[in-house]
ZAMARGU-4260 file (C-alpha; in steps of 0.2 Angstrom, whole numbers, plus 5000, padded with zeros to 4 digits):
<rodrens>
0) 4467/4690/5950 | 4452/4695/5939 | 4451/4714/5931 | 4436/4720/5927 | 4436/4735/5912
5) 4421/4747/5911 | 4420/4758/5899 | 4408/4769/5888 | 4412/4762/5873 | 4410/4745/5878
10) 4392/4736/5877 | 4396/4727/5893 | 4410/4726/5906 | 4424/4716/5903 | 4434/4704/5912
15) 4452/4699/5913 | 4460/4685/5924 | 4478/4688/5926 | 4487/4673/5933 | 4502/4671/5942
20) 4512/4667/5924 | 4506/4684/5917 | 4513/4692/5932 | 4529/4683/5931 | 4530/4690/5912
25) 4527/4706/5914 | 4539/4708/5930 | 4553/4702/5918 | 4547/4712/5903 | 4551/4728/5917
30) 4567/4721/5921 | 4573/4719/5903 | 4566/4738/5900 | 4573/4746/5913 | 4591/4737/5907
35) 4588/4743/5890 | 4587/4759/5894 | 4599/4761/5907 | 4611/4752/5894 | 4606/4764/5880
40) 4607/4779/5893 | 4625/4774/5898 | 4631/4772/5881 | 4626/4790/5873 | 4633/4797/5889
45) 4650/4788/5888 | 4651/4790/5870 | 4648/4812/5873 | 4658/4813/5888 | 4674/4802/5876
50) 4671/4814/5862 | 4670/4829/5874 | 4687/4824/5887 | 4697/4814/5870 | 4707/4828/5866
55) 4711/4833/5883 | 4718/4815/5887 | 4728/4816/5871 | 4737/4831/5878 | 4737/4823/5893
60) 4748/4808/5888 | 4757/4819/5877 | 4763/4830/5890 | 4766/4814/5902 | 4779/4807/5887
65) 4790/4823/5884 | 4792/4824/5905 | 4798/4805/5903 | 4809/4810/5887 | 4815/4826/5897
70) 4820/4818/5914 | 4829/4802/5903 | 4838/4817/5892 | 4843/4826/5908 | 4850/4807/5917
75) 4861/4805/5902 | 4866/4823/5902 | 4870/4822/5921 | 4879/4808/5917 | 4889/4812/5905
80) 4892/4829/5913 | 4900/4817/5928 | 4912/4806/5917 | 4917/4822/5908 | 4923/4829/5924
85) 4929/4814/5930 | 4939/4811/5914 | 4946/4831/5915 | 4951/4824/5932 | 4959/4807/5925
90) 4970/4818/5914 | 4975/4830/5926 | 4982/4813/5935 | 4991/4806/5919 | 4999/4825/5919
95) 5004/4823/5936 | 5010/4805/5932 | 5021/4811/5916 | 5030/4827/5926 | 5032/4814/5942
100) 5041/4804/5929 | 5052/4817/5922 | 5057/4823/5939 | 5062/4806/5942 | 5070/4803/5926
105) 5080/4820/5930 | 5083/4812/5949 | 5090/4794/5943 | 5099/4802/5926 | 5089/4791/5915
110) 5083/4802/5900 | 5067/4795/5891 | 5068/4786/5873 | 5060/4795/5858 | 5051/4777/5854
115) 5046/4779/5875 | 5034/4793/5870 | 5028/4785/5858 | 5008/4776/5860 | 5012/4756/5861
120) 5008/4745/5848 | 4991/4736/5853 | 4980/4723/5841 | 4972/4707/5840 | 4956/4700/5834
125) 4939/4709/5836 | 4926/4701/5847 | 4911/4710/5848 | 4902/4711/5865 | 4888/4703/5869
130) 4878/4718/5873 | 4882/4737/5872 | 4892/4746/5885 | 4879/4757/5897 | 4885/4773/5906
135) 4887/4762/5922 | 4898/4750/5911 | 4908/4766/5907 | 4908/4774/5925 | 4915/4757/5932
140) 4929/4756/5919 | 4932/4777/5925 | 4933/4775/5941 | 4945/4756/5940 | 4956/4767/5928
145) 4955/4782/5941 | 4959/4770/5957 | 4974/4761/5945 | 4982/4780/5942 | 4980/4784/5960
150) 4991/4771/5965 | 5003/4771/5954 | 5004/4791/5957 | 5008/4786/5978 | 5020/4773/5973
155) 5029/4785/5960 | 5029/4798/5975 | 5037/4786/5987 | 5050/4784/5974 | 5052/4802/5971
160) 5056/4803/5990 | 5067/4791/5993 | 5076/4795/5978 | 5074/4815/5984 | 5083/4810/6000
165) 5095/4797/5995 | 5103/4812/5983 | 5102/4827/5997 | 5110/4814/6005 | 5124/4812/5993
170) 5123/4830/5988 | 5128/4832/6008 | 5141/4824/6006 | 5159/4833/6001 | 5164/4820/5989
175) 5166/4834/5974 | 5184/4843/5972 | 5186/4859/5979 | 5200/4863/5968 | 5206/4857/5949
180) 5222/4851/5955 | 5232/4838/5963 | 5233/4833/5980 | 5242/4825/5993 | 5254/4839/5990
185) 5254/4835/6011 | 5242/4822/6015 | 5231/4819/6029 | 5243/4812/6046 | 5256/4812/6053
190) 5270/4823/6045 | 5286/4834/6048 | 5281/4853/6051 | 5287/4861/6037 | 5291/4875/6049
195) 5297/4868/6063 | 5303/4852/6056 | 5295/4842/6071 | 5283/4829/6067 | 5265/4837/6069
200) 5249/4829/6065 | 5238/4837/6048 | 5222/4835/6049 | 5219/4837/6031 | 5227/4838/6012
205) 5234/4850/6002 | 5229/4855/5984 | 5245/4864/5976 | 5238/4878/5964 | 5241/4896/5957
210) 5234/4910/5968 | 5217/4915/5963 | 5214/4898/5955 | 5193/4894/5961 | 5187/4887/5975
215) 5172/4878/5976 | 5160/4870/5989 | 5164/4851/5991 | 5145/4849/5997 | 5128/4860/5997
220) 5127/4866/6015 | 5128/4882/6026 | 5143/4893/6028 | 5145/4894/6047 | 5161/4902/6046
225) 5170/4916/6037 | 5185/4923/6048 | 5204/4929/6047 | 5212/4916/6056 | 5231/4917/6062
230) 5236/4900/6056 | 5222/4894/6043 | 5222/4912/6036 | 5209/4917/6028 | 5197/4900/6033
235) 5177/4896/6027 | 5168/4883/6036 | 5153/4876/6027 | 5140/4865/6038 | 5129/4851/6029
240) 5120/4843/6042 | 5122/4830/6053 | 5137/4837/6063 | 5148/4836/6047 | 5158/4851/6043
245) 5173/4855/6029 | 5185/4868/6030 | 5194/4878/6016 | 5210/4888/6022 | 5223/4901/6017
250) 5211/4909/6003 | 5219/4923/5996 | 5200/4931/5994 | 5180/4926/6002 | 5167/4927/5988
255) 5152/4921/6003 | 5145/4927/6018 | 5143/4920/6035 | 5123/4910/6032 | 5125/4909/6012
260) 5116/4893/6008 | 5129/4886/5995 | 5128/4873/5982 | 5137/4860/5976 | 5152/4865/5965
265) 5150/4883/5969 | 5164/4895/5970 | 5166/4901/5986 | 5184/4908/5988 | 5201/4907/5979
270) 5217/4901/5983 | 5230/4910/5992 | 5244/4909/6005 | 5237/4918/6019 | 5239/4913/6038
275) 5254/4899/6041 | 5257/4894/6023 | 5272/4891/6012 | 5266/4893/5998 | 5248/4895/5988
280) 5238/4881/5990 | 5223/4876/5999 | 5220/4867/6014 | 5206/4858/6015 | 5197/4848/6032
285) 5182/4837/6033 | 5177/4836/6050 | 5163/4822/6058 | 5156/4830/6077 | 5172/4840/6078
290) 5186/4827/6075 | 5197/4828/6059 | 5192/4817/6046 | 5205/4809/6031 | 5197/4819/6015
295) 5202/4805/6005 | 5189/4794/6013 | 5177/4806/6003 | 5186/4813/5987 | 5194/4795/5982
300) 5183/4793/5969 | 5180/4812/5960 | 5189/4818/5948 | 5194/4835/5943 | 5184/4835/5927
305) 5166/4834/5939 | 5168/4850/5944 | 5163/4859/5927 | 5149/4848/5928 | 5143/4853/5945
310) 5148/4872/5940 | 5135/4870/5926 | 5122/4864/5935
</rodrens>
């Protein structure tokens, strides 16, 4: 390629020849300008537009690292909100446990020891853990403790239930004295009428005592029956349960009233001679579905001093 140059100040015109090299050279030549400047372009603009947004990346990341510290403050405090309600609950359950165990301490007669109350003796060498214990470690060790206290809470209650009805069950039964006196004065069978002189069966025994001496209730039950009756006198019937019945004659006075729920060793009339009697004393039945049972079967093994103790109760 040839260039020719004209020009004023120039004696004669000049030529140039431009080869395919010289080309080549100066296509690169643009291409390394062009990157230079694009380069030099990119860099003052990057470098303003850092100095310009910096501060508002700072806050940015600021910002981003007090919501992180915020929600991770809030999960612990959640969490420890949780094991602090579920501990409240854990104690409420040893509360339950400890008055479950007095009430069956009371049931079984078994009084707890000083040195029972006391918190056990624990020891032994310190091994350290191999890591901390985490809030999950914790929670596990909650809810193991919580699931432990929950069974022993049901088996302590099945206790307490059995226990509750093996003593109404006993506490149904009339095996306390009605009187503090001796008896057989006339036993339970066959016997000479004391007024006819003809054999006669009795259907209960005789407690010899002073008129006005206390009656009491053999048995907790119901009174079903408070009446002046031609041969028992003045008679109470007490019911408790199961078709079993006892009777309690010649009363010289009736401190209850037909429906009374009566306990155990409480006073319900005093002795007397009304009705067919010789004499002051009490007559006393225990009767099984309406047939006459042999008191003896039931009182065999009282004694007269159980009576204050069941008066005190």
């Amino acid at each position: 390629m040839h260039i020719i140059l004209v020009s004023d100040r120039l004696a004669t015109a000049k030529t140039i020849t431009l080869t395919a090299r010289h080309l080549a050279l100066a296509t690169v030549g643009l291409v390394l300008a062009v990157i230079v400047l694009s380069s030099l372009f990119s860099y003052f603009t990057v470098r303003h537009a850092a100095e310009v947004r910096l501060p508002f990346l700072q806050s940015l990341l600021v910002s981003v690292r007090e919501q992180e510290t915020q929600k991770t403050q809030e999960f612990l405090r959640e969490n420890l909100n949780a094991m602090a309600v579920r501990l409240g609950q854990l104690q409420a359950q040893l509360m339950r446990l400890d008055s479950l165990g007095e009430r069956l301490g009371q049931i079984s007669g078994i009084k707890p020891s000083d040195k029972a109350a006391d918190k056990p003796g624990q020891g032994g060498p310190f091994i350290a853990p191999a890591r901390p214990l985490t809030p999950d470690d914790l929670q596990r060790q909650i809810d193991q403790l919580s699931r432990q206290i929950d069974t022993k809470g049901d088996y302590l209650g099945l206790i307490e239930t059995e226990m509750m009805d093996e003593r109404v069950k006993k506490n149904q039964l009339p095996t306390a004295l009605p009187v503090e006196a001796q008896w057989n004065a006339s036993g339970f069978g066959w016997r000479i009428d004391p007024f006819t002189g003809e054999q006669a069966m009795h259907e209960g025994i005789d407690f010899i005592a002073e008129t006005g001496t206390p009656i009491h209730a053999a048995a907790a039950g119901i009174v079903v029956t408070v009446e002046r009756h031609p041969q028992y006198g003045n008679l109470v019937e007490i019911d408790h349960g199961n078709e079993l019945i006892t009777r309690y004659a010649h009363a010289s006075k009736v401190l209850v009233k037909q429906g009374a729920l009566v306990k155990r060793g409480q006073k319900i009339a005093e002795v007397g001679s009304t009705g067919r009697s010789t004499g002051p004393h009490l007559h006393f039945e225990v009767r099984f579905k309406g047939i006459a049972q042999n008191p003896n079967r039931f009182l065999q093994n009282a004694r007269p001093q159980k009576l204050a103790a069941y008066r005190r109760k």
